[in-house]
Structure formats: C-alpha cells, structure tokens
C-alpha positions, 0 to 999 in steps of 0.5 A, a space after each residue: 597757349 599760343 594761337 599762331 602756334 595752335 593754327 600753324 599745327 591746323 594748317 600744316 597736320 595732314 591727317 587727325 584721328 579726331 576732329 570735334 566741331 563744338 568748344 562747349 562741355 561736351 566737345 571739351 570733353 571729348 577732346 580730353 578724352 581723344 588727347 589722352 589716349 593719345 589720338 591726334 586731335 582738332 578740336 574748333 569752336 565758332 565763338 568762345 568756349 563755353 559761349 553757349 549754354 556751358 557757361 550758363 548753367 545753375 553751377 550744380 553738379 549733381 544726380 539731379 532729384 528731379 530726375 529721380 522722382 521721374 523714375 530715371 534712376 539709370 541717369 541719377 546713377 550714372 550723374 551721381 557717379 560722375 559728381 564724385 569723380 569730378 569734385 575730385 577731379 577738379 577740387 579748385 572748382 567744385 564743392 560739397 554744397 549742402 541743400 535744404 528743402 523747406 517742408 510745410 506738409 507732414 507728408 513732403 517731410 516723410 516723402 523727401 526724407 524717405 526720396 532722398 535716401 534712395 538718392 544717397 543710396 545711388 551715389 555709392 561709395 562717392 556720397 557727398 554725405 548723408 540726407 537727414 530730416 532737421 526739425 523746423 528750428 533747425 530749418 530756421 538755423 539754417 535758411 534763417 530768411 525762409 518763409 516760417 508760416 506753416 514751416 514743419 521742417 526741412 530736409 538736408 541733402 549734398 550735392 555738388 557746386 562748380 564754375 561751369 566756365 572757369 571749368 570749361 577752359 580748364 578741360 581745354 587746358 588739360 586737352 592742350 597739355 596732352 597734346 591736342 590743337 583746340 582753337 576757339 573763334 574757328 567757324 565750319 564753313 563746309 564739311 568735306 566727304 569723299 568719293 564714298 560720300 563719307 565725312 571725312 573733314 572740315 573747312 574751317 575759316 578762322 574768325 578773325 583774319 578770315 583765312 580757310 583751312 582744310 582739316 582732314 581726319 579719321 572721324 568728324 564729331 558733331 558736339 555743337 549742342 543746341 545747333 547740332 541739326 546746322 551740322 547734320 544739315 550741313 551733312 544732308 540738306 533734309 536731315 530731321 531736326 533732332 533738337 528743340 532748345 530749352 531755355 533756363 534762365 536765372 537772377 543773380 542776387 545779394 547774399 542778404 536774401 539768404 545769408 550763410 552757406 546752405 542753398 535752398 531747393 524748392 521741390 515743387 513749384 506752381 508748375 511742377 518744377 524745381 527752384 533753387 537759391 544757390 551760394 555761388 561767388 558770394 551771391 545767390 543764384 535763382 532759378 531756373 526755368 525750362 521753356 521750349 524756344 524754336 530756335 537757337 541763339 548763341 545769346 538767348 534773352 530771359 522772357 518777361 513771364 520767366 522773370 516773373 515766375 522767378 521772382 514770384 516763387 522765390 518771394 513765396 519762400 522768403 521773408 523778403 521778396 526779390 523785386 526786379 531792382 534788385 537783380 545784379 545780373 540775369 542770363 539765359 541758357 539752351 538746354 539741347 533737348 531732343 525734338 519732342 514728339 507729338 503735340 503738347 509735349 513737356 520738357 521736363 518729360 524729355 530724358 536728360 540722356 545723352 544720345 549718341 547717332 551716326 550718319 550714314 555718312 560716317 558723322 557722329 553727333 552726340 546730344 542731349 546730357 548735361 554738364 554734370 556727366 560730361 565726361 561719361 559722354 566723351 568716354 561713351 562717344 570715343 568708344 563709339 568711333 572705336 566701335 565703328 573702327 575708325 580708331 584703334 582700340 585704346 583705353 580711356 583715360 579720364 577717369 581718375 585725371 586731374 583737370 588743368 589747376 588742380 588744387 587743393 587751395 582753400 576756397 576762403 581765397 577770393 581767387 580760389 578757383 584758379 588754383 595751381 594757376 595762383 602762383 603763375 599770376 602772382 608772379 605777373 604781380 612781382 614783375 609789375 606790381 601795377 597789374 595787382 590793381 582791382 579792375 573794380 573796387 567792390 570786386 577781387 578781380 586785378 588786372 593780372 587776370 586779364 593779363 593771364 587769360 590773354 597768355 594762358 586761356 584762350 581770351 581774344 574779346 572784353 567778353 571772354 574775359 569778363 564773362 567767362 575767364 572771371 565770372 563779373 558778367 554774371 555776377 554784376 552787370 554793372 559793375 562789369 561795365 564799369 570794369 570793361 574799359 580797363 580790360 579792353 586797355 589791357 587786353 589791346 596791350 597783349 594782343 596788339 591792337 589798337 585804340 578803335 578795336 578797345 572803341 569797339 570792344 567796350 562799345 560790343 560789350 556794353 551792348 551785350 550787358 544789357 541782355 544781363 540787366 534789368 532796366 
C-alpha cells in the first residue's frame, strides 16, 4: 500500500467505472465487489476507514433475534445467510460464539426455546449448530456470575463474533489487490454533473496536503452512512433528508464480571430491547443501546442516561454490579436508520433493510443494513448500476472470495486476527528485533504492528492505529494513552514527520481518549 502510488492512479485515470464516496462497511464492500468483476474502481473516505459507526458495533455477526420476534423474517433469512458465508469468508476474524439467555419464567423457557428453532431453521445449511433448552444447573455452568434467584433455565443459540475494524481494513485490502484505488483521508468537496445535470464525478481534496482532484466515472455511489443526506444535498440543495441517526453505545469490562466463553443475551429489557455481554478480546463488551440523535457526528458521545441504563440492567443479571469504575473504556455508534415517519416513532420499529435509491441525477445512495450483510448490499447496489446500464453485465463475485488474511491460525494466538499477515510481521521482528517490544506491559501489542499498519493498512494518525488497526481504544482507554507516545515515535519514523507533528498527535488522541473514558 503505497499512498502516492494510490493518488498518482487518482489523478492521472481519466475515466473509472465506479466511484464510491464512504470507506465504511458499506462503501468497502462495494469497492470489493466492483474490483472483483473487474470494474474500474475509486473508492475515498473523508477520514479513516471505519471512523464512523463500522468500527463501533457490538462485534456480532448475526441474523439478529430481535429481528425475528418482529416478524422480519425475510431479513434474519437474508442476515443468517451472510453470517455463514463470512465466518468462512474470513475465519482469522470471525468465530462461532455460543449464546445463553437466562430464563427466569417457565413461559420465556418454552417461548426462546420454541423462537429460536425457527432461527436455526432459517440459517439453513450455513447453522453455526443447534439451539437447545439447558437445565438451571447447567445455566449456572455456563454463566456462573448470573443472577440465580428465580433462575429456571437457559437456552443456548450460536451466532457469530468478529472484529468489526480489523475486518474493515482487511475488505480494503482485498479491493486493492483486485485492482481497485481506495484512498482514505480523501474529502468531496463537490460532486461534478453535466450538460444533462447528471452525477457524472467527484472533486475531491486530499486531507493532508490540501490538493483537489477531479474524478470522473460511469457511476457515482452514496455509501456514506449517517451522512448520506450531506451527499444527496450536495446533488440537490432540497433534497428530503432520508436518514435519522441511532445512537448504541457500549461498556467494556474485565472478564471476571463473566469469565469463560459463553456471552450472555438478555432478551427483553426494562425497555423491550436487547442486552448482550459479549467475550470479545479478552474482555466483555455490554450493550447497546438505540436512541434517536438529530445529527451525525463523526465522534458521538454515550449520554449519561445510556450509561446508566447499561450498568443498571447488566447489574440486574449479575452477581456483581458493574459501577462506573470499573469501565475500561466506552464508545458510541450511529446506526443509519431511515428518517421516521410521523410522530413518536420507534427505532426498534424501524427495518434494518437496506435501501437502495436513485436520483434523478443518476446518484446512487445505498442506506440502511448492517454489518452482518454487507456484502449482500454491495452485490444488490452493483447490480443496480447494471440495471440502470451504466455498467456492463458482470457476475458478482464475492460470494465464496477469501477476504485479505485469510487463515486458519488458532485463535489462542494473541495475535490471531492478523492472520496470514503473522508471517509479514514477523519478520520485521527478525530484521529488528527492537520492533518485538510491547507497546504496554499488560497488552500483546508490539511495536512491529504499528510498523505494519503504517506499510500495509492505510495507518496515517496515532488513532487509526490504536483505534482501529489494533483494538486498545476499545478495550483500555487508558492503557491506550499510556501506549500513544511510542506510537506516535514510530508512526514520525515511517511517515517522516517531525517532533511537533508526534507533539500533536499524543496531544489529538489524549483528547480523544477522553470520550472512551469515564471519569
């Protein structure tokens, strides 16, 4: 991956098949699918990959039980097929996580026993395995921090588990490798139409040395996620505002609060939705929560009453009660929900369907979905432009592709979710044995990572790096802090830059290390 290589081919290819403005899941995906039936394709995202609401999922791959007990089967169908496809599409990122919900009801016994056969029924011949009633010893077993008054049982399903960023920049990766240009820190300024009025390309500045390029193409794709309404404005100033952002935020937690494997789902909460403790890197991740916000932020802050409703129901279900102190990090999300219609309107009443629209300018703007189907959404948004025949006829080909790291390395390794890449980053540590030195003593991540994500993933600020190329943000605000100084040492070395741009950027992160923190 070599930036002035990827904006050389910006600025010296006259005509692309496909242009996609958004890096996220969705964008991503896209670009996969255009590169791989061998369409020319631009893909630019304004910040990282991933910034947005693709790094901050709750790391599920799945149909989506709450999905099916509103009746949306065509959806968990759809969702569940994907699931399969991508755990084993990609196994060094994706597991089988195997999910108990606690029953303390004869009736929820029989209603989630009964329920999530259905949901074994729709993933077919891709079944992660069976669901099955577990009597309350066997509950106890298995959460053995679960609340035991009034405990009548559980119920095991499986569904899927990934690293929602990790697997971001690897779908980048795979793009490149078939061909495609995708730049990250790449800005639309304007979009560029014709006598006709049609979309027909993109100015575009480059973020860090401020230079504007003129794309022009076939088709111009909208996959910006919660700001897919600035592009359609951009198209036409009056345009309806086709999005409302949902905001879900989590707590990161030690283990101990549920030690083993096994994540915990809470059906039903105090206000009818879902709560999960989910393993994920050696911690647990809680939450989420679904609360409509009026505007996007590339950087959403959890609101006092989401954490509290966290800690509150997740002390419900425990033997020990998450306090505030004990949260190693939090982050926000924006789910792109379509704009409710009418007053009083519910966002878990809103379709998780994906959407696809054209303007009459020719743009395509896809919205909606979710991570678990993102490849369904590129192949359903590429067809589309073939459709409207501004490309020609080609079969997708993603179905069955192996994603960028393709591995089958156990996942005990600390660094497993690199996968092929281990051998590549090992041997930086042969070359210069310095670089197998941790960045923080109670973490696995060495400096060769860093040296790795500057060369081979797109890495151009301390965030991307401890953010998203490795998950520490996430997982360890603090510790992510403390470790931030070497990065930026490293990072300056690679990049060339100099003492007050590593000043800088500890200064930026520290900052930015506070919305993962609670105080």
């Amino acid at each position: 991956m070599d930036r002035s290589q990827l904006l050389e081919q910006l600025s010296s290819t006259t005509e692309w098949d496909v242009i996609i403005i958004g890096g996220g899941a969705t964008g991503l995906g896209i670009a996969m699918d255009a590169a791989t039936r061998n369409y020319k394709t631009l893909l630019v995202e304004q910040a990282d990959f991933a910034k947005g609401t693709s790094s901050k999922a709750t790391k599920l791959v799945h149909g989506g039980v709450r999905y099916l007990a509103q009746g949306d089967l065509g959806l968990v169908r759809e969702a569940l097929h994907e699931r399969g496809l991508l755990l084993k599409n990609a196994p060094h990122l994706t597991r089988n996580e195997t999910f108990v919900i606690p029953n303390y009801t004869w009736f929820n016994v029989l209603k989630y026993t009964v329920g999530l056969k259905f949901y074994d029924l729709l993933s077919g011949k891709l079944s992660l395995g069976p669901s099955k009633y577990i009597s309350r010893k066997q509950t106890i077993a298995d959460l053995p921090t679960i609340k035991q008054e009034g405990l009548k049982g559980g119920v095991v399903y499986h569904d899927g588990q990934f690293d929602d960023s990790r697997l971001a920049i690897n779908i980048a990766q795979t793009a490149l490798e078939n061909g495609a240009t995708v730049l990250n820190y790449v800005k639309v300024e304007t979009l560029v139409k014709d006598n006709n009025s049609k979309v027909v390309g993109i100015i575009a500045k480059d973020v860090e040395t401020g230079v504007s390029y003129k794309a022009t193409g076939k088709v111009v794709i909208n996959a910006t996620g919660v700001y897919v309404d600035n592009v359609l404005h951009m198209d036409r100033p009056d345009a309806p505002h086709m999005v409302r952002p949902s905001q879900g935020v989590h707590l990161v937690l030690d283990p101990s609060f549920l030690p083993g494997e096994y994540a915990l789902m809470i059906p039903e909460t105090s206000d009818g939705r879902v709560l999960f403790a989910v393993p994920w890197h050696d911690k647990i991740i809680v939450g989420t929560t679904d609360t409509l916000r009026d505007h996007p932020e590339l950087e959403p802050h959890a609101l006092e009453q989401e954490i509290e409703f966290i800690l509150t129901t997740a002390g419900n279900y425990l033997t020990r009660k998450p306090k505030r102190s004990d949260v190693l990090a939090m982050f926000a999300g924006l789910r792109p929900l379509a704009a409710p219609q009418g007053e009083g309107a519910k966002t878990k009443e809103i379709s998780r369907s994906h959407k696809i629209i054209v303007s009459a300018s020719g743009l395509i703007t896809i919205t909606g979905g979710k991570w678990t189907t993102f490849r369904r959404m590129a192949q359903d948004t590429v067809q589309k432009a073939i459709e409207l025949g501004v490309l020609p006829n080609k079969p997708c080909a993603t179905e069955q592709l192996h994603i960028h790291g393709y591995s089958g390395i156990p996942h005990t390794d600390p660094l497993y979710f690199y996968g092929s890449d281990l051998v590549g980053i090992k041997k930086l540590i042969e070359a210069n044995p310095s670089l197998g030195e941790k960045l923080h003593p109670q973490y696995p991540y060495i400096k060769a990572l860093v040296v790795w994500a500057v060369k081979n993933e797109y890495a151009r600020k301390v965030e991307d790096v401890l953010g998203r190329r490795f998950r520490l943000l996430f997982l360890d605000a603090r510790a992510a802090v403390a470790a931030a100084p070497a990065v930026a040492k490293i990072m300056a070395e690679e990049l060339g830059r100099d003492a007050s741009w590593i000043q800088n950027e500890i200064t930026d992160f520290t900052q930015l290390a506070q919305g993962y923190t609670l105080n």
